[in-house]
C-alpha positions in Angstrom: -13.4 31.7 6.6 -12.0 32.4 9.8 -9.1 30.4 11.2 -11.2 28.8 13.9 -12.2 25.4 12.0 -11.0 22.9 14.2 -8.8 20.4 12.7 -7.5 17.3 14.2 -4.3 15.1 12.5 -3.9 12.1 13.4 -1.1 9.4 12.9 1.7 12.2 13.5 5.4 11.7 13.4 7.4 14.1 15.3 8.2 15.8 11.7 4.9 16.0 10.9 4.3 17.9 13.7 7.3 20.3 12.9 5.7 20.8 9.6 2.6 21.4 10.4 4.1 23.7 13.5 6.1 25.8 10.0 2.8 26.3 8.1 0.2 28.4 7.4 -2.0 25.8 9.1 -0.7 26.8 12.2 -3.1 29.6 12.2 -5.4 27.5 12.7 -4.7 26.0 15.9 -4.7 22.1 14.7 -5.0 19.6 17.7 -1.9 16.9 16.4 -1.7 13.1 17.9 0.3 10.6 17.3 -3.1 8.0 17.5 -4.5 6.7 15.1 -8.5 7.7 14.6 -11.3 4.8 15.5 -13.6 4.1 18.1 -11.1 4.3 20.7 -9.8 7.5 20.2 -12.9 9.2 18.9 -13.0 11.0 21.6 -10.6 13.3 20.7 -11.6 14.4 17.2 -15.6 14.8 18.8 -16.0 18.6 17.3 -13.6 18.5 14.4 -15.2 19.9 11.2 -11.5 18.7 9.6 -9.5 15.2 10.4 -6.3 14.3 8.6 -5.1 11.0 9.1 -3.5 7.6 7.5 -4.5 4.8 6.3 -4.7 2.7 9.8 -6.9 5.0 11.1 -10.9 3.5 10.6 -13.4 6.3 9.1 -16.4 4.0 8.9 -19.8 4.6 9.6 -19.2 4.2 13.7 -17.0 6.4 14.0 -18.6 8.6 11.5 -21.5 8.4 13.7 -19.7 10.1 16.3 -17.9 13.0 14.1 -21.5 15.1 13.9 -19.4 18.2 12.7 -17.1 16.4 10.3 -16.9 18.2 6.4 -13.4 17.3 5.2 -11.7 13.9 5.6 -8.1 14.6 4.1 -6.3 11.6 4.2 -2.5 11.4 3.8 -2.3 8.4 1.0 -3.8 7.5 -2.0 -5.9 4.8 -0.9 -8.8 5.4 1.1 -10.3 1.8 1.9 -10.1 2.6 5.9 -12.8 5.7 4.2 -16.3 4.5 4.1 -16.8 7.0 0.9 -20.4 6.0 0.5 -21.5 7.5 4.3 -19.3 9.9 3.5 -21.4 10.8 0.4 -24.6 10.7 2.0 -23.2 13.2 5.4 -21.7 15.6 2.2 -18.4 15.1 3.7 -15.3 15.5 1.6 -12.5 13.5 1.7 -9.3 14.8 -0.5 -6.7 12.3 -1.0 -2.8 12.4 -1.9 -3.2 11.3 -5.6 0.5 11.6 -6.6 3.6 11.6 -4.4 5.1 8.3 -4.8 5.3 6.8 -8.0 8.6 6.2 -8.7 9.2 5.8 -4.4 7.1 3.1 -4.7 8.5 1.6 -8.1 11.5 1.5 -6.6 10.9 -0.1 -3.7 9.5 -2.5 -5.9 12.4 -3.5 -7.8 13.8 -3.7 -4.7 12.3 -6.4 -3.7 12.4 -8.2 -7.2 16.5 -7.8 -6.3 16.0 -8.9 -3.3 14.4 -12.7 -4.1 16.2 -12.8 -7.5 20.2 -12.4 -6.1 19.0 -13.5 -2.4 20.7 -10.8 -0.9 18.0 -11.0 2.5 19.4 -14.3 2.7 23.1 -13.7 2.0 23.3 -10.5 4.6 21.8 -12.9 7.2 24.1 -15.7 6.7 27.5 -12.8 6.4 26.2 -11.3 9.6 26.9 -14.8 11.5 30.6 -14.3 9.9 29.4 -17.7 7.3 30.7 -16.5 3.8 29.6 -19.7 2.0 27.6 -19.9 -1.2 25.5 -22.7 -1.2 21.8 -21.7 -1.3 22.7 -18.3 -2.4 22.1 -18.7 -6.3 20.4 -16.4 -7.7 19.0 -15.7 -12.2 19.6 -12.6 -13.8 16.4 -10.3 -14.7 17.8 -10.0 -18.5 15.3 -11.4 -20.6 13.3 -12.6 -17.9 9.7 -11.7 -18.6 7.7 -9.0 -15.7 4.1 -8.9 -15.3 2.9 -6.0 -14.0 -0.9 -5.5 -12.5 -1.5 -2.2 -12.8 -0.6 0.9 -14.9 -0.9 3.6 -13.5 1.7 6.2 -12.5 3.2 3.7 -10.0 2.8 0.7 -13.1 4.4 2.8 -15.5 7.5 4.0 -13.4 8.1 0.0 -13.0 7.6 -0.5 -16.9 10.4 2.1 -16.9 12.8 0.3 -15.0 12.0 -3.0 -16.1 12.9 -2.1 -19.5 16.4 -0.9 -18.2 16.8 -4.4 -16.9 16.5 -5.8 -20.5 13.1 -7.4 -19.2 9.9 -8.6 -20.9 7.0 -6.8 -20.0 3.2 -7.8 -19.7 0.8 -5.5 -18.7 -2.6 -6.5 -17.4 -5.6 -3.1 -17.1 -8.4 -3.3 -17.1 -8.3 0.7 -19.4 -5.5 0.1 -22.2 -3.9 2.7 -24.4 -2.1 1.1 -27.2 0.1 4.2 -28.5 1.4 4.0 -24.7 2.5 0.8 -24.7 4.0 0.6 -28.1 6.2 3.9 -27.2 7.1 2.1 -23.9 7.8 -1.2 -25.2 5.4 -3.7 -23.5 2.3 -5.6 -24.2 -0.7 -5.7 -23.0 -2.4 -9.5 -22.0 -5.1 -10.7 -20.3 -5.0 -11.5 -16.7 -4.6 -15.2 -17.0 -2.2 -15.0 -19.4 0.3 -12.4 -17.4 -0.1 -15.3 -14.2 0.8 -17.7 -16.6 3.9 -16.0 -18.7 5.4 -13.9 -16.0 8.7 -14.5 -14.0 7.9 -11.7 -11.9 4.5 -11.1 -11.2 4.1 -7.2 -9.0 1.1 -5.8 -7.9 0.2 -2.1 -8.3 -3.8 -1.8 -7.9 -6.0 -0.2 -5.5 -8.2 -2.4 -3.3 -11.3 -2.4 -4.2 -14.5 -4.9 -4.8 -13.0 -5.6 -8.2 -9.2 -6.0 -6.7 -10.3 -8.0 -3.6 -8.8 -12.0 -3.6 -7.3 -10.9 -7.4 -4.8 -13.4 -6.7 -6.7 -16.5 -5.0 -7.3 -19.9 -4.8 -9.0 -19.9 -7.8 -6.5 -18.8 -10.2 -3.0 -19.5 -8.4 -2.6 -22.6 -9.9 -1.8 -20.4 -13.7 0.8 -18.8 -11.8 3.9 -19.6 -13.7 6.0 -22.2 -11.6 9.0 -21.1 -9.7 7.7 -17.1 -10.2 7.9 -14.5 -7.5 5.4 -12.1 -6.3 5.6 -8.7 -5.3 3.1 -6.7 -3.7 3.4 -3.5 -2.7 -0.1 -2.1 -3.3 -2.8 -3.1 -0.4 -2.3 -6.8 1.5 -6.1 -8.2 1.0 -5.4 -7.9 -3.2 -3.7 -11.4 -2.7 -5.7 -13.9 -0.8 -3.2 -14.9 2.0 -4.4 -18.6 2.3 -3.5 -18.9 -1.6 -0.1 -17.3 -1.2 0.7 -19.7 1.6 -0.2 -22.6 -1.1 1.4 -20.9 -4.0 4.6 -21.0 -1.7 4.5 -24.5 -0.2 3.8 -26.3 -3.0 6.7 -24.4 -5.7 4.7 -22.5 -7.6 6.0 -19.4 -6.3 10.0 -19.3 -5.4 9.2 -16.4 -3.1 7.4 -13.4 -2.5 8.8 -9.9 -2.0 5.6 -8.3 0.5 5.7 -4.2 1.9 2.0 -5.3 2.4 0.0 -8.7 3.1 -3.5 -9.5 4.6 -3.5 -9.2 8.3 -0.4 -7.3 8.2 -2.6 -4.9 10.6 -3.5 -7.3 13.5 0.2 -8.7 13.3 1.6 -5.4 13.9 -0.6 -5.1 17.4 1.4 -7.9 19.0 -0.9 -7.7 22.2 -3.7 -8.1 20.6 -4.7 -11.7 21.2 -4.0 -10.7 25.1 -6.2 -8.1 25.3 -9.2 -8.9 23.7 -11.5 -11.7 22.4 -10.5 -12.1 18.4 -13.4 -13.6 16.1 -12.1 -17.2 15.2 -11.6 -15.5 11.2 -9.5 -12.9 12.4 -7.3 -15.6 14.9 -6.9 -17.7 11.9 -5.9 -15.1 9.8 -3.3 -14.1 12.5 -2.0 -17.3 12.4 -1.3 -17.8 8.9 0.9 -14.4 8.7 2.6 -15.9 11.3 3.7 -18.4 9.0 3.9 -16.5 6.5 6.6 -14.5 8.0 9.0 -17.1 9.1 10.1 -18.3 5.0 13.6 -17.8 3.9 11.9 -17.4 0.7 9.7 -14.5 1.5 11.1 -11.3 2.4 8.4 -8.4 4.1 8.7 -5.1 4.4 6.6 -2.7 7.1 4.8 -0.8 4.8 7.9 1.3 3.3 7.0 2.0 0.1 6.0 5.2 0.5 8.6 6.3 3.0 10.8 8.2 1.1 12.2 11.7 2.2 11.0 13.5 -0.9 8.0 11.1 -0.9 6.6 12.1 2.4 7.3 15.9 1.8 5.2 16.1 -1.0 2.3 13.9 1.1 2.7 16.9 3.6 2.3 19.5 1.2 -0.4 18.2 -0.9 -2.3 17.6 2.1 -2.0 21.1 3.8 -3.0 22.5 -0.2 -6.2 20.0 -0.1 -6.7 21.7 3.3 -6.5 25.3 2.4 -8.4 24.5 -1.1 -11.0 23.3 0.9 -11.3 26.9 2.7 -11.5 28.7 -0.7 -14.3 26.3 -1.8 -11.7 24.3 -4.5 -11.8 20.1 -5.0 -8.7 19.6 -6.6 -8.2 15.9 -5.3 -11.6 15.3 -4.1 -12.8 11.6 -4.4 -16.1 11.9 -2.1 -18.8 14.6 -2.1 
């Protein structure tokens, strides 16, 4: 094919740009913008026959609608929930995904938080930088012998097995696929769901979202959380029903929760939102409650960081210009759609 596909990225950092600038996808004459890809900006990606975004960009059917030459969708993550993959399907567009760049980037960041809640160190570095060096408040329980469920293992799951296990911990797995001969080798156990919420000190998320993963943690089943256990998410925000966590954490049976992600984490993050246009009541409400959610000495969040890794985000770059140029040459090596 000759290099006059046009392809438009979306979501750029100034790096990204340089990157993109350095590689063979320069040839190509790529249009690159910092905005993210919805109705708004739609505009701008009108002829593209390639997009590459993230994952607050909105690739559903309305803006699919407008998007008449669109054939590849490559998206810089692994999860594609802001993809509408079944339009996609029927309009034989692909969409290529990032499948593995961060597992232990994102394992780590996990345990970071777990250290976080467990010594209070978000706490401690507050109360140091206001020159008060006392200790009352501040202790914390070892994560030697304490038991981690873990929701989730896949390459992300796994790395956190790993370092569990170097803490001395117990570990529960809950999947919905098991292999046995994996887990013996590793050294944890696989339960079911209701019995990890029940057993675990340290319960951490690492699922896509999905209709199955939706509300997985809800009002329903909070109340087998183990009391006085912490939760870590770091997969997508809507896997944990916020309304529920908010409960969990009032009432004691969670000590704290150690969030890179939560449910309306993306209307939070436009702060001028509610000033700029009318909000249905659902989405006001659930405004509201991250507000409160946000404001707990026992909660400590995270902007989405548990990706953003130097070595993490170089290998998102270079898998996606590969699923770029594969797509040229007629290869699906990461293709989920089409």
């Amino acid at each position: 094919m000759a290099n006059t596909a046009q392809i438009a990225f979306f979501e750029l950092e100034d790096w990204e740009k340089n990157y993109i600038q350095n590689s063979v996808l320069h040839e190509y004459n790529p249009r690159l913008y910092p905005d993210r890809l919805d109705e708004d900006t739609i505009n701008l990606a009108a002829d593209a026959e390639i997009v590459s975004v993230f994952i607050y960009s909105d690739l559903h059917k309305p803006v699919l609608d407008q998007l008449p030459n669109l054939k590849l969708i490559a998206t810089r993550s692994t999860g594609f929930d802001h993809i509408d993959i079944e339009e996609c399907k029927k309009r034989n567009i692909a969409v290529e995904n990032v499948p593995h760049y961060g597992e232990n980037t994102v394992a780590e960041h996990a345990f970071g938080l777990v250290l976080s809640l467990s010594r209070k160190i978000h706490k401690a570095v507050l109360r140091t930088s206001n020159l008060d060096f006392s200790l009352e408040g501040l202790r914390g329980f070892d994560l030697k012998d304490k038991t981690i469920g873990i929701v989730g293992s896949g390459r992300i799951g796994l790395h956190v097995v790993r370092i569990a296990k170097g803490f001395g911990m117990n570990v529960l797995v809950y999947d919905v696929r098991q292999e046995q001969l994996l887990a013996e080798v590793m050294g944890f156990t696989y339960v079911p769901f209701e019995e990890l919420l029940g057993k675990s000190d340290v319960i951490t998320l690492h699922v896509p979202l999905n209709k199955y993963t939706y509300h997985l943690i809800n009002s329903n089943n909070i109340l087998q959380i183990k009391r006085g256990a912490i939760l870590i998410n770091t997969a997508r925000g809507a896997v944990v029903e916020l309304e529920a966590l908010l409960y969990a954490l009032d009432k004691g049976i969670l000590s704290g929760a150690g969030l890179d992600v939560f449910e309306g984490e993306e209307a939070v993050k436009e702060e001028t939102a509610l000033l700029v246009q009318s909000l249905p009541r659902e989405k006001l409400r659930e405004i509201l409650l991250s507000y409160a959610l946000l404001h707990r000495d026992n909660v400590v969040v995270t902007p989405h960081i548990g990706f953003y890794s130097e070595e993490a985000l170089q290998r998102i770059m270079q898998t996606t210009t590969e699923n770029i140029l594969d797509y040229f040459q007629g290869k699906d090596t990461n293709r989920i759609a089409a």
